[in-house]
KOLDOVO-883335 format. One record per residue (C-alpha): residue in one letter; x, y, z. Coordinates in steps of 0.5 Angstrom, whole numbers, plus 500, padded with zeros to 3 digits. Example, Ala and Ser with C-alpha at 12.3 -4.5 7.8 and 13.67 -1.06 7.14 Angstrom:
BEGIN
A525491516
S527498514
end
This chain:
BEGIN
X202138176
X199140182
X202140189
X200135193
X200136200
X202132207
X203134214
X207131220
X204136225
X197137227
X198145226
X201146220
X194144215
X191151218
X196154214
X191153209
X186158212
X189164212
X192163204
X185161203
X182167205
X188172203
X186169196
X180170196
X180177199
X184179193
X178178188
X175183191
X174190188
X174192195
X180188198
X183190205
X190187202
X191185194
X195178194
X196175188
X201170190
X196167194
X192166188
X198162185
X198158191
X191156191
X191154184
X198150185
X196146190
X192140189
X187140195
X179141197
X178148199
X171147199
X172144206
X174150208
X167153210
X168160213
X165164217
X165171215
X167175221
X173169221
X176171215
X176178217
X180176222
X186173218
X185179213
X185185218
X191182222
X195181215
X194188213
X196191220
X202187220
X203189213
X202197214
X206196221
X213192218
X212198212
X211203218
X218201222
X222200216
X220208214
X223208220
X229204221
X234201217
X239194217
X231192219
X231185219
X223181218
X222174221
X216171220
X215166226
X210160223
X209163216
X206157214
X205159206
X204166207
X207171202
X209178206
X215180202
X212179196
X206182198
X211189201
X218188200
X217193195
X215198201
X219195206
X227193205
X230188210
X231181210
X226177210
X227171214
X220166214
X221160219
X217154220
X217147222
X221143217
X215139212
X212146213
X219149209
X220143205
X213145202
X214152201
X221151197
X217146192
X212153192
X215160193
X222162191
X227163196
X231169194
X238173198
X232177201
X227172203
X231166206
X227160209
X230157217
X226150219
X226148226
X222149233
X219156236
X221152242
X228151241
X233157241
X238155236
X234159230
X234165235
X242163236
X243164228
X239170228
X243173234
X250172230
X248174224
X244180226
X246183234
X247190231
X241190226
X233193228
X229186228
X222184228
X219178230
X211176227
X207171230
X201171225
X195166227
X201162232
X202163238
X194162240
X196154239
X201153244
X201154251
X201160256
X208157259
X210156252
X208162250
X212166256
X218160254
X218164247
X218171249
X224170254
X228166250
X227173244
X228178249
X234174251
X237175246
X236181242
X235188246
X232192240
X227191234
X219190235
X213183236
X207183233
X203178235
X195176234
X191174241
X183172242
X181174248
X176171254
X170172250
X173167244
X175163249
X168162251
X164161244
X170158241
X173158233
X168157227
X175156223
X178151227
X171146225
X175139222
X182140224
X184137230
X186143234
X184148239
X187155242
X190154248
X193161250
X188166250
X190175252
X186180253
X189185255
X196189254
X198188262
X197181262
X203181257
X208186261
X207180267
X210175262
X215179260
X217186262
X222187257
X217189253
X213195252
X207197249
X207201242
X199200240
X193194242
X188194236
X182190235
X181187229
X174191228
X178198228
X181196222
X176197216
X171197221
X166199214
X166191213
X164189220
X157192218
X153193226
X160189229
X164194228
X160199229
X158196236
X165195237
X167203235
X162205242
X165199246
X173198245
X174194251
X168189249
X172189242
X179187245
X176182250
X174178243
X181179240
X187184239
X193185235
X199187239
X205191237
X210192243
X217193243
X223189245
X227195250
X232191254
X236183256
X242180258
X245178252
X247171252
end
């Protein structure tokens, strides 16, 4: 029997455009990421995906950003150990099946609690992929995670979060971790200007809109000057093969690309431990 799905936050039905797009993208013979637990998922849930009507370049999005933070989390781990994963708004996403095979930590996926309560009816909970539930905006779940693993290298992602909050919320969220953690890495996804101008094809039919918009590196070491830049990509330097002209024009105007969006990676360099 197929799961039916019901949500408190007006936020948490986009989930379902990233599962829907990696499931996708999974079918193809040339797939930027291979995800066969998001097909399961599509299958499992009882809801009309056909209203989820894609822009192409859109999808990319969701695909390109998961792969790079997938290489990136397997990167840092090769490189590290007692690494600790925390999806931050992980929605129905399935990163540690997806390389928890590559990359060994602990993976902790953290959302809202109906987001939570869905994903234990649908994805198993192991000793390894743990799942927290509250508000990004509070600071118990950083609070339990400091006392759990102060000493251990920890890794925050926001995939397709942080765009849906305000700027202050955002610069609130990026304190509160570097204030309790001195060590570990963020990975996080921003549109730029250029976006904010034309606004999201895939937020057509649900009752949201993007409110914090980057694009560029120094805009966040005012937010914040615990961190440090490791690497700003745009979404069309990854596969630009797939972008046909765009990536192609992208290639000749970097700074035209990042102006449309940008995955960042920083580094979480100093704090005053609470």
């Amino acid at each position: 029997m197929k799961e039916k799905i019901v949500f408190k936050s007006a936020v948490s039905p986009t989930l379902l455009i990233p599962l829907f797009v990696r499931a996708q993208e999974s079918k193809r013979s040339d797939a930027i990421l291979y995800d066969e637990m998001a097909e399961k998922l599509l299958d499992a849930i009882d809801y009309d995906f056909s209203n989820l009507t894609q822009n192409y370049e859109s999808a990319l999005c969701c695909v390109v950003r998961a792969r790079y933070f997938d290489d990136c989390l397997v990167d840092y781990c090769s490189k590290h150990s007692n690494v600790v994963i925390v999806n931050v708004g992980c929605g129905l996403d399935t990163r540690f099946q997806r390389i928890g095979h590559k990359a060994k930590a602990t993976y902790y996926d953290f959302d809202l609690p109906d987001v939570i309560a869905l994903r234990k009816k649908l994805i198993p909970e192991s000793e390894h992929n743990i799942f927290l539930s509250g508000s990004v905006l509070d600071s118990d779940w950083l609070k339990f995670l400091y006392t759990k693993h102060k000493n251990d290298n920890i890794v925050f992602v926001f995939e397709g979060v942080l765009m849906y909050f305000d700027k202050k919320d955002v610069i609130h969220v990026f304190n509160n971790i570097s204030s309790h953690f001195n060590k570990g890495e963020l990975y996080f996804e921003m549109f730029g200007n250029r976006v904010q101008a034309s606004g999201i094809d895939a937020l057509e039919g649900f009752n949201v809109s993007f409110k914090c918009y980057v694009s560029e590196s120094g805009d966040i070491a005012n937010w914040n000057n615990s961190l440090q830049l490791v690497e700003q990509k745009a979404h069309t330097d990854i596969r630009p093969e797939r972008w046909g002209f765009k990536g192609v024009l992208s290639s000749l105007s970097p700074k035209m690309a990042t102006q449309e969006g940008s995955l960042f990676r920083y580094r979480i360099t100093k704090t005053d431990h609470l």
